[in-house]
TIDREN-926379 format. One record per residue (C-alpha): residue in one letter; x negated, y, z negated. Coordinates in nm, 4 decimals, padded with zeros to 6 digits. Example, Ala and Ser with C-alpha at 12.3 -4.5 7.8 and 13.67 -1.06 7.14 Angstrom:
<recs>
a  -01.2300  -00.4500  -00.7800
s  -01.3670  -00.1060  -00.7140
</recs>
This chain:
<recs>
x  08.6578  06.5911  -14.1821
x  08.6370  06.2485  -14.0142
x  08.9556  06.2050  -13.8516
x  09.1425  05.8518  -13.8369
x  09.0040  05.8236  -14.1627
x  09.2939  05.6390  -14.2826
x  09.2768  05.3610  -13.9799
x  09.0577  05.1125  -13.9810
x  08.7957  05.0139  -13.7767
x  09.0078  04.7283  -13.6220
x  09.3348  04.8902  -13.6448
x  09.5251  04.9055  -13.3433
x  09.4354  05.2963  -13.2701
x  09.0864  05.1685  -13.1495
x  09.1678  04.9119  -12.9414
x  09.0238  04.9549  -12.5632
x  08.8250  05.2490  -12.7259
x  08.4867  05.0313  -12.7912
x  08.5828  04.9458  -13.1455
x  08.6797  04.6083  -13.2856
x  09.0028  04.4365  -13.1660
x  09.0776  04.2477  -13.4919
x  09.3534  04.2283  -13.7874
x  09.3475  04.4914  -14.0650
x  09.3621  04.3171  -14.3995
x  09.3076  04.4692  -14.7094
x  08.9175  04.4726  -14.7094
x  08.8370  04.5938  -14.3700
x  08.6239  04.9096  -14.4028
x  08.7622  05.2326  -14.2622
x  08.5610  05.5106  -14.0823
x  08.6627  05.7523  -14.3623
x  08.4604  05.4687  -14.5794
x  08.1473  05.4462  -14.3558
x  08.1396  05.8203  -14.3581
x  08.1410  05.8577  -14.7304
x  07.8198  05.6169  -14.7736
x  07.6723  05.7840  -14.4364
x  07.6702  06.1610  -14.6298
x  07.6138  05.9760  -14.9846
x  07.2921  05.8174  -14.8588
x  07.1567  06.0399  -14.6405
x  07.1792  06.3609  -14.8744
x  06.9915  06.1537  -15.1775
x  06.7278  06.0697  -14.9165
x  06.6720  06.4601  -14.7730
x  06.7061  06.5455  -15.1488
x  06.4259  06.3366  -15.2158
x  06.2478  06.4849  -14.9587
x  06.3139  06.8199  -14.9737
x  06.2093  06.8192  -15.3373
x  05.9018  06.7396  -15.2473
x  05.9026  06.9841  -14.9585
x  05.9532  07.2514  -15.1931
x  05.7074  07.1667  -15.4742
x  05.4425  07.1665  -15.1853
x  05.4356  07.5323  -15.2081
x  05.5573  07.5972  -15.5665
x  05.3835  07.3445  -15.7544
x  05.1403  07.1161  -15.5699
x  04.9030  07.4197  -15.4848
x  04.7939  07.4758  -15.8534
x  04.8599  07.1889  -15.9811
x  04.6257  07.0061  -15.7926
x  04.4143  07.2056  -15.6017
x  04.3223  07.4846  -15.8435
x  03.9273  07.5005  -15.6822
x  04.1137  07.5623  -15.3517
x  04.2480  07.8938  -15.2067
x  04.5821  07.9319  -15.2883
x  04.6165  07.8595  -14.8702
x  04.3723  07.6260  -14.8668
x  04.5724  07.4339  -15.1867
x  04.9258  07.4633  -14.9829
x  04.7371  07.2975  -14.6220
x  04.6285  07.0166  -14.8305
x  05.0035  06.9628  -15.0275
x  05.1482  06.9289  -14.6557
x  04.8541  06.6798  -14.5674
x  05.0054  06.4932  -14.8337
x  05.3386  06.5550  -14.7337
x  05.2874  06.4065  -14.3981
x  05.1580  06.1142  -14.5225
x  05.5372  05.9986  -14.5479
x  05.6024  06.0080  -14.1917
x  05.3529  05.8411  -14.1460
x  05.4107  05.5579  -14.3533
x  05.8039  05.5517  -14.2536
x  05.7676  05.3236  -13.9282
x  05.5851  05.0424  -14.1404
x  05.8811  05.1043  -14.3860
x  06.0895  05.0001  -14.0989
x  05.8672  04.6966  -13.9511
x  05.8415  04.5207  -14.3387
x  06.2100  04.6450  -14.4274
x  06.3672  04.4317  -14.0959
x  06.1517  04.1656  -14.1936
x  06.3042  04.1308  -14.5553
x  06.6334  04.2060  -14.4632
x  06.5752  03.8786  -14.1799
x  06.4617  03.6900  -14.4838
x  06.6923  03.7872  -14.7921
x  06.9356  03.9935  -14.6283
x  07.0602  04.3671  -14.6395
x  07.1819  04.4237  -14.9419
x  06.8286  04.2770  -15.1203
x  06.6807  04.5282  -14.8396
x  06.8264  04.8286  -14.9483
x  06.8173  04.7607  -15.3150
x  06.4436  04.7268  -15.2712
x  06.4268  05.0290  -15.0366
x  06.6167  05.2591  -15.2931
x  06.4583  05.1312  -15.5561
x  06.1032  05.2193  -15.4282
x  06.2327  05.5569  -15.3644
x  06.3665  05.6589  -15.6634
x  06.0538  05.4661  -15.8691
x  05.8078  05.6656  -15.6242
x  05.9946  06.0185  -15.6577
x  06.0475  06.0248  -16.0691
x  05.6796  05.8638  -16.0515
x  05.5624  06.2023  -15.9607
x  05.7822  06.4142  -16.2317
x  05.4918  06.2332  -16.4571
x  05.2178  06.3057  -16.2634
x  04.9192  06.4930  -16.4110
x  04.7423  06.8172  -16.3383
x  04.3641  06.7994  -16.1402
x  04.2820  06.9946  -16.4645
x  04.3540  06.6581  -16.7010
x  04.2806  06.3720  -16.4645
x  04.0709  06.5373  -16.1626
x  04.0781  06.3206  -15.8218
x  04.2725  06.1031  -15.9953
x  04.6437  06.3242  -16.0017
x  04.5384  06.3955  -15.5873
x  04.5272  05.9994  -15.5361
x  04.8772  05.9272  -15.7600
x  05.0661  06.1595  -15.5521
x  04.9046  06.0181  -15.2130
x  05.0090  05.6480  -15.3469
x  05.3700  05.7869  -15.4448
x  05.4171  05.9619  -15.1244
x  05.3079  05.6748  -14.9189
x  05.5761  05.4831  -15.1479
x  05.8622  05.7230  -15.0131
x  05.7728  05.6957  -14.6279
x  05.7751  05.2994  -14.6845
x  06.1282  05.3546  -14.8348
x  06.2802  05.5920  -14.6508
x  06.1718  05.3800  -14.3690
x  06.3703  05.0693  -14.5162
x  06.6697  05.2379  -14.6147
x  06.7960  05.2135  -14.2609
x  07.1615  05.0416  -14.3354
x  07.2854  05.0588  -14.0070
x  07.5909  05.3028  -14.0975
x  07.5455  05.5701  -13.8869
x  07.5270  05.3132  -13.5260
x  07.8335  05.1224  -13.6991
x  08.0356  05.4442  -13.7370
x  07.8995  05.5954  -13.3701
x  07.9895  05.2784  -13.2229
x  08.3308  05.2304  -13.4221
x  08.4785  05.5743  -13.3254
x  08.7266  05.6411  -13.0122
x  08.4961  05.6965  -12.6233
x  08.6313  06.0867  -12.6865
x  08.5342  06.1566  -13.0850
x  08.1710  05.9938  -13.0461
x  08.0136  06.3567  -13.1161
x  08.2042  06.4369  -13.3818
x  08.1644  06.0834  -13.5552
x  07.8085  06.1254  -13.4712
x  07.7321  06.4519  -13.6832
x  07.8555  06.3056  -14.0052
x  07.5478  06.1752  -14.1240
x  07.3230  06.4321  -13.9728
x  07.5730  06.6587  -14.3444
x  07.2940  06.5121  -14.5291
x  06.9983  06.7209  -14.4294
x  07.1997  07.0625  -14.5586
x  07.3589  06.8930  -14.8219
x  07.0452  06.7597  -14.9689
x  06.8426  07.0758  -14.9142
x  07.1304  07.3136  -15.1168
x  07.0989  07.0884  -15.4184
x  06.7049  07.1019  -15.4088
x  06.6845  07.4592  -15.3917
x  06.9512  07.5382  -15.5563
x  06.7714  07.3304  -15.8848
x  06.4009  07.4875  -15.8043
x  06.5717  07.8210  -15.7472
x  06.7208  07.7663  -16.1285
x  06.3966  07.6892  -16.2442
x  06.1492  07.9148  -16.1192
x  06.4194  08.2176  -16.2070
x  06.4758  08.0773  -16.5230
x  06.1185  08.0156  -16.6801
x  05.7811  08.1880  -16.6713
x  05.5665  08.0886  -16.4621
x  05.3253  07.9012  -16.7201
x  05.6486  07.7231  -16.8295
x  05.7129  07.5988  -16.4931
x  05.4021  07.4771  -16.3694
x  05.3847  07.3213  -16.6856
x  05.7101  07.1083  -16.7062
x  06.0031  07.2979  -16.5266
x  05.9186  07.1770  -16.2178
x  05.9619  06.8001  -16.2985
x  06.3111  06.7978  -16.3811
x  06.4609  06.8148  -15.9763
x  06.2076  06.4584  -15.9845
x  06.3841  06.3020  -16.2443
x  06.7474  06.4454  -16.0562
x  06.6612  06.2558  -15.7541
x  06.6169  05.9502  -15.9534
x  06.9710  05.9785  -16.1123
x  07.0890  06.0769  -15.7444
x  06.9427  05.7445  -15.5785
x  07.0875  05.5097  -15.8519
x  07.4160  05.6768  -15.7237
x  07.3442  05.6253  -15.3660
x  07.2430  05.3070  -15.4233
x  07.5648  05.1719  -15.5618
x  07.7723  05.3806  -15.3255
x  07.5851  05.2074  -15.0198
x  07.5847  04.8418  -15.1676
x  07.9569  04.8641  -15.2266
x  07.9691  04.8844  -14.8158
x  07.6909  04.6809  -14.6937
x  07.7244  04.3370  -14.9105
x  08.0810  04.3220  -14.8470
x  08.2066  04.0397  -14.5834
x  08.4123  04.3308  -14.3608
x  08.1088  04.5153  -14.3385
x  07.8544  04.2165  -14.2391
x  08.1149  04.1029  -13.9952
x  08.1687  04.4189  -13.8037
x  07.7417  04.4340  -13.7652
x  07.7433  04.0801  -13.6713
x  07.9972  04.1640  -13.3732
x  07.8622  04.4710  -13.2469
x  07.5077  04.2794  -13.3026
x  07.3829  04.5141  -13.5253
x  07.1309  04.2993  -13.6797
x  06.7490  04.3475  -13.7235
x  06.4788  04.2148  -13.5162
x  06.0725  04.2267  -13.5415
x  05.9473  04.5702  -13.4387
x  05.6863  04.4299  -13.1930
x  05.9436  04.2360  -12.9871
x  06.1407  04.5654  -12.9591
x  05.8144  04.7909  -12.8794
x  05.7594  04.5416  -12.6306
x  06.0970  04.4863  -12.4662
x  06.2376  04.7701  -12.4781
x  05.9788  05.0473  -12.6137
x  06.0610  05.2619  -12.3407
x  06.3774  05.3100  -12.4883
x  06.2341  05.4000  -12.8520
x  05.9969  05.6955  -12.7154
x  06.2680  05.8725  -12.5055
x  06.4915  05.8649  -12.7883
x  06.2663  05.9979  -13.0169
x  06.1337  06.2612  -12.7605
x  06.4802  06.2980  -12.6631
x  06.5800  06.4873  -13.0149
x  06.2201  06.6981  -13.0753
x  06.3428  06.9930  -13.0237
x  06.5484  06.9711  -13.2875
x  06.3310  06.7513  -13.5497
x  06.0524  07.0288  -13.4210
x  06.2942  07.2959  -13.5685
x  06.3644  07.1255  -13.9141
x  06.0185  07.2063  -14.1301
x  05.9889  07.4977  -13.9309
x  06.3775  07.6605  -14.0712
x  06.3229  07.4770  -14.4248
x  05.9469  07.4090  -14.5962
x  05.7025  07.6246  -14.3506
x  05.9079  07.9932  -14.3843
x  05.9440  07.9219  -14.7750
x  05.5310  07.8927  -14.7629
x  05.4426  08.0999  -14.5294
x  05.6770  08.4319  -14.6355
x  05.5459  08.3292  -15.0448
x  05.1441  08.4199  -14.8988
x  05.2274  08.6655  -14.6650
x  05.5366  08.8427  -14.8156
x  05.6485  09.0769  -15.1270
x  06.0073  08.9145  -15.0876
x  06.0619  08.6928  -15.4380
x  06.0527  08.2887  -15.4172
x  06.3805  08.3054  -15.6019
x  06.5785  08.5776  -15.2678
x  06.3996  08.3032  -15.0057
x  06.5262  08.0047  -15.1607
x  06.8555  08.1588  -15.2035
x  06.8328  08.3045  -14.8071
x  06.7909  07.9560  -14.7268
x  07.0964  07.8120  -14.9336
x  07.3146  08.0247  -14.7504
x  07.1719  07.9259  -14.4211
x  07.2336  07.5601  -14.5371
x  07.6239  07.6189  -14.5691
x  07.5834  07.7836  -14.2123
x  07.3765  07.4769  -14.0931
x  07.6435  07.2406  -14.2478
x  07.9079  07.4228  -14.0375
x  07.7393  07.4743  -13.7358
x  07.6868  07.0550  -13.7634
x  08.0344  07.0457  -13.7691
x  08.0734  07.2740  -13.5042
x  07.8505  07.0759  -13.2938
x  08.0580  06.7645  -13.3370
x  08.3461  06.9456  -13.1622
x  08.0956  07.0696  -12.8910
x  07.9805  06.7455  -12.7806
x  08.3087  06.5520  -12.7468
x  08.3446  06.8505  -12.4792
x  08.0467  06.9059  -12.3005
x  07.8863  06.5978  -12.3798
x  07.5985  06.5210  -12.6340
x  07.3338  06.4956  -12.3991
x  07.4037  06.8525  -12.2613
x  07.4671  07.0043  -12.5785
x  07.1205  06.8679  -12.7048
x  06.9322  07.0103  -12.3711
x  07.1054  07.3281  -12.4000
x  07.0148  07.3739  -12.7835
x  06.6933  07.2902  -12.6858
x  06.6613  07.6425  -12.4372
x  06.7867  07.8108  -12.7235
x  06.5684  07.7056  -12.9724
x  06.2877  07.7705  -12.6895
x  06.4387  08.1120  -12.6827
x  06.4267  08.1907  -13.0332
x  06.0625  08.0472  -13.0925
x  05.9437  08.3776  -12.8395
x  06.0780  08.6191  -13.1119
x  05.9707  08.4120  -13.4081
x  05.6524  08.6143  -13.4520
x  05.8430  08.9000  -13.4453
x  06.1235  08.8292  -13.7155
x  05.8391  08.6736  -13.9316
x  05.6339  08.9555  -13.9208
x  05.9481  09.2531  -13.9486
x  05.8959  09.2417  -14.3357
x  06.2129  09.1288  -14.5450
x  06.5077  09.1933  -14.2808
x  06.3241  09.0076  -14.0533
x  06.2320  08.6945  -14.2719
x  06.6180  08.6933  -14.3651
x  06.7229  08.6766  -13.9774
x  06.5225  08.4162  -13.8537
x  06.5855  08.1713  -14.1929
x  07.0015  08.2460  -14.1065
x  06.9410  08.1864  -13.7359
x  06.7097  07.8995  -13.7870
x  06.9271  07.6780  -13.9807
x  07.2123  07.7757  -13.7524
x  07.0166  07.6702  -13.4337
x  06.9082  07.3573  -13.6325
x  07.3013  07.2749  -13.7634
x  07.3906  07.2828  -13.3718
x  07.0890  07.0839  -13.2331
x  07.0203  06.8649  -13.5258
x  07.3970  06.7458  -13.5636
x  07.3846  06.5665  -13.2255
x  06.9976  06.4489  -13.2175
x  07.0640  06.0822  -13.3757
x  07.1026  05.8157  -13.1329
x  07.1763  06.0201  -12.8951
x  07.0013  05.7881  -12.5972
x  07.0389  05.4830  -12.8196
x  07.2976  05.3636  -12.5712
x  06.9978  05.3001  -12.3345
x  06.9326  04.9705  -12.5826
x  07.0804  04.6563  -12.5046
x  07.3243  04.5703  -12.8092
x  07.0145  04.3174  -12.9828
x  06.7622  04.5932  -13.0181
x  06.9805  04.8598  -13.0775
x  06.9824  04.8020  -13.4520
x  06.5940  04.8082  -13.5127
x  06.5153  05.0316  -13.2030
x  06.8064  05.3783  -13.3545
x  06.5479  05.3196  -13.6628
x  06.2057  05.3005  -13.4732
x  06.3315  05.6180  -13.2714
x  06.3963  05.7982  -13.6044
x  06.1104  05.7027  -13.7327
x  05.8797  05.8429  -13.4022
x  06.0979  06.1246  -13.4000
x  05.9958  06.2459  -13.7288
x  05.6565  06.1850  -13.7227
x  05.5833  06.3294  -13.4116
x  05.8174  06.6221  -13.4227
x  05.8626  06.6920  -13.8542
x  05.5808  06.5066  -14.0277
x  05.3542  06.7592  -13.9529
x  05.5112  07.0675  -13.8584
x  05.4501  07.2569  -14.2236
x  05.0866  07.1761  -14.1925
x  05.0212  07.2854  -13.8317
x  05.2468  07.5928  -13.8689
x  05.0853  07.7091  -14.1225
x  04.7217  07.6059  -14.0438
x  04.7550  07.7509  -13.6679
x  04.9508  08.1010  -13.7992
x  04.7098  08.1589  -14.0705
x  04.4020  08.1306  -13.7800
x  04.5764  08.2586  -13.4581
x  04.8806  08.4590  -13.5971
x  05.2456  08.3558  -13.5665
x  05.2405  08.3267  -13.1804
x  05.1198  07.9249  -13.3130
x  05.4551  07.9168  -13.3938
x  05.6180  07.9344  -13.0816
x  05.4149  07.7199  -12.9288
x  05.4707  07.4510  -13.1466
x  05.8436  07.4887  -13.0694
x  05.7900  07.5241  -12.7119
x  05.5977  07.2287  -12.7249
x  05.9035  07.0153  -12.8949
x  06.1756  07.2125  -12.6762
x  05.9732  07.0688  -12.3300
x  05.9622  06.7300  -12.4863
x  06.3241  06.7215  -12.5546
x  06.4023  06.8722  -12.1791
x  06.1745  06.6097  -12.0158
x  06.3143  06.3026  -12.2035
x  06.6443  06.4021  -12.1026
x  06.5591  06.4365  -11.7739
x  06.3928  06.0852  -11.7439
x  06.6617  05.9253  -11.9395
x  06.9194  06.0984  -11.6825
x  06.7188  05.9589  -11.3736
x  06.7031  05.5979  -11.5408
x  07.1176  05.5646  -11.5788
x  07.1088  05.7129  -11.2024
x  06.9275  05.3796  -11.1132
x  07.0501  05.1308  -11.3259
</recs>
């Protein structure tokens, strides 16, 4: 799947290609390597988060918000589910400054940590019926605990591998971490979809629920090892210290070079608009408004996670073609094409719900699998480190963080026309931050 797996980043094959010119020995870390702890930690972070996702509409509804209508109870689980996003950018801002201090490896071992302590933190948390406002402000503090991780688990791996493949692979070297988002979502629903079949519904409010926590704990503890075994080793912190990969403070990136952070957030919105929208909004709003079973959806939506995974693939072999800026901008009319017959699928009764989930993840595979870093090229080699994070960071917030909870909150009111606009809205964001970013290499 990677290609030149087997040479290493210094080998000879990658000289005059804008990799490192240096002498393989025995410890140098290969691409194949890189791409390994890329997918490792990325897929134990979307787990994480997809968990969580999911037991927004399965769990966190009755749990904690039984004096709430059952959409009422769902709006305020994806309040709390933003509340990650969030949090994520002042992950970033306290993670550079501890990794500045103590170093990477301390970083991420901290960042992990947090994550898997915050996400089996909530397998024990308690119903509103035990412990009242209480179980509401545990799950606030624990969610606000994975932003702040998430947020410092930036390791540099995906820029190191983007910047460490040959001029003519960058797109497909680029997609590899991007694997994580449908890897990570099959394994959560594939666990709730267990559950929920599996037990009565008492049964899994009650208990069943916790046990894809407690997964995601085991999951991290693997990441985390998997990741360490790259990052504290002397190859690795060499090859970031030549291609100045190395952190510095938020504010003196906003302020140098924070044009460069919003366009490459905006750049990608499109797609991050898409995400929520093809994963955790259908999943709640098809359960209110819907006789199809929990159990068909989340199994609709497996499927169209192998499809995404493909069509990521697919996209790396697109943009090493056309070019990743133009295959991002021309995703972005298509996803602007399928948000007009959204309402329609949505509202076409089972058939219909089934097409646009299969379509959705496909469109997001193809989009998604070239939106990281796509403009990160734009930073000058200091700030290109911290400023790829910041850029994630805005891009999920703005685009992600709160796409369940407007979705649903503007559908349920207006109808699913809200829908489309919201998409529309990320697709002309995406468009115009190309366009500026196009006009700005035109004059430099």
């Amino acid at each position: 799947m990677v290609g030149q797996g087997s040479a290493a980043l210094g080998a000879p094959g990658f000289e005059g290609e804008g990799s490192l010119a240096r002498a393989h020995t025995d410890e140098d870390v290969t691409p194949g390597e890189i791409a390994v702890g890329v997918i490792i930690g990325r897929s134990s972070e979307y787990f994480d988060f997809f968990v969580f996702g999911i037991a927004s509409v399965l769990v966190f509804p009755s749990l904690l918000f039984p004096f709430l209508s059952r959409l009422d109870g769902t709006l305020a689980a994806f309040a709390i589910f933003s509340v990650a996003f969030v949090a994520r950018p002042f992950g970033t801002a306290i993670s550079m400054a501890v990794q500045r201090r103590w170093g990477r490896g301390t970083k991420l071992t901290l960042a992990l940590f947090l994550l898997g302590a915050s996400t089996a933190g909530m397998a024990f948390l308690p119903s509103y019926a035990s412990a009242g406002t209480v179980a509401i402000v545990a799950l606030v503090v624990l969610r606000v605990g994975q932003g702040l991780a998430l947020g410092g688990s930036w390791d540099g791996l995906p820029s190191l591998l983007a910047l460490s493949a040959p001029q003519e692979r960058r797109g497909w070297f680029a997609m590899i971490g991007q694997l994580g988002a449908p890897i990570g979502f099959v394994l959560a629903a594939s666990l709730f979809a267990y559950l929920y079949s599996s037990l009565s519904v008492a049964e899994f409010l009650d208990w069943g629920w916790r046990y894809p926590f407690f997964v995601a704990f085991a999951i991290n503890v693997v990441a985390l090892f998997a990741r360490l075994r790259l990052v504290v080793g002397q190859s690795y912190a060499e090859l970031l210290q030549q291609l100045e990969l190395q952190p510095v403070g938020v504010t003196r990136v906003m302020r140098d070079e924070g044009r460069n952070v919003l366009l490459g957030a905006f750049a990608a919105l499109a797609s991050f608009a898409l995400f929520h929208l093809a994963t955790v909004f259908p999943l709640s709003w098809i359960a209110m408004y819907s006789e199809q079973s929990i159990t068909e959806v989340l199994s609709v939506q497996i499927v169209g996670a192998f499809l995404a995974a493909g069509a990521i693939m697919v996209s790396g072999w697109l943009a090493d073609r056309v070019g990743r800026r133009n295959l991002l901008g021309t995703m972005a009319l298509f996803i602007g094409a399928f948000s007009l017959v959204t309402p329609w699928l949505l509202g076409a009764g089972q058939v219909g719900n089934n097409v646009f989930l299969l379509v959705s993840f496909v469109l997001l595979g193809l989009s998604y699998g070239q939106a990281s870093g796509t403009v990160t090229a734009n930073f000058s080699p200091k700030y290109r480190y911290t400023g790829a994070a910041l850029s994630a960071d805005l891009a999920w917030l703005v685009g992600a963080g709160f796409a369940p909870l407007v979705a649903l909150a503007l559908s349920a009111k207006f109808g699913l026309g809200a829908v489309s606009l919201y998409l529309l809205s990320g697709v002309v964001c995406t468009l115009v931050a190309l366009r500026i970013n196009r006009r700005i290499e035109r004059k430099e």
